[in-house]
C-alpha positions in Angstrom: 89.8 113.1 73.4 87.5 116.2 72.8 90.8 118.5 71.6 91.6 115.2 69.1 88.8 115.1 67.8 88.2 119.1 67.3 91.6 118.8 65.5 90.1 116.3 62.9 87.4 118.5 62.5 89.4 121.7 61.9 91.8 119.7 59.2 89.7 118.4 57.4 90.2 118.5 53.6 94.1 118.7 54.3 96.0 116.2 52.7 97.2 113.7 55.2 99.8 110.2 54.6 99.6 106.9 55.7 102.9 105.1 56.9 103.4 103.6 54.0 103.2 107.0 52.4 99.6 106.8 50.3 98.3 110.5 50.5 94.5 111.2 51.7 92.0 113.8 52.5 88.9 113.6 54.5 85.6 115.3 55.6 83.5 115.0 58.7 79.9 113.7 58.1 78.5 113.3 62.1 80.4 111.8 64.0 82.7 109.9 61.4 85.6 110.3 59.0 84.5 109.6 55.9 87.8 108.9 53.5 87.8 110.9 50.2 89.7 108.7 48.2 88.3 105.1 49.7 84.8 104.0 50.6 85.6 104.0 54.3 84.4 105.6 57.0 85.7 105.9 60.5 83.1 106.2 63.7 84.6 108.6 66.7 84.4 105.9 69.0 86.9 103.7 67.0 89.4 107.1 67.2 89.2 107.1 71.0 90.1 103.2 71.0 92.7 103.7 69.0 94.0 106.4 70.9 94.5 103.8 73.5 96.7 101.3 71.8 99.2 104.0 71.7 101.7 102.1 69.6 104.1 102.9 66.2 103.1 99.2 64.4 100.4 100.1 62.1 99.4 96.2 62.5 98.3 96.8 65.9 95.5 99.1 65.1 93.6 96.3 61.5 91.2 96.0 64.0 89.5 99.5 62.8 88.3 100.6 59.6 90.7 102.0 57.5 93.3 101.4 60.1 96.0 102.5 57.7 94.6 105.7 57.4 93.0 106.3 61.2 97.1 105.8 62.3 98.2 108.4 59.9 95.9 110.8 61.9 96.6 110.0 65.1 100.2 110.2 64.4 100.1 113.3 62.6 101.5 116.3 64.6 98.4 118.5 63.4 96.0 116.0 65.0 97.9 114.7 68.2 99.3 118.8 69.1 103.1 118.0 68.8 
């Protein structure tokens, strides 16, 4: 989880897409994600449970905040290292 969550860290700012598509940025304040173009934010332990469900159905992951947009992270290539 450590190299997951240092690759947040280091792209933050970058423009990022959801599933669906919807472009979005972020920045790190502490240990959370805090969406530039919503008013959520996203804790680092909800990243690590998410990393968990390990699934391709956005659905699976409403549980979180911003779930829509915490998917499109963990299934980004820059964050994940594919």
């Amino acid at each position: 989880m450590d190299y997951i969550w240092r690759n947040i860290k280091q792209h933050a700012g970058e423009k990022f897409h959801t599933k669906t598509g919807v472009e979005f940025s972020y920045h790190i304040r502490n240990d959370y994600i805090v969406l530039e173009n919503t008013n959520r934010s996203i804790p680092r332990k909800q990243v690590e449970e998410a990393l968990l469900i390990n699934s391709d159905k956005v659905s699976d992951y409403n549980k979180f905040q911003g779930y829509a947009y915490l998917f499109g992270l963990i299934h980004d290539a820059r964050i994940i290292g594919k």
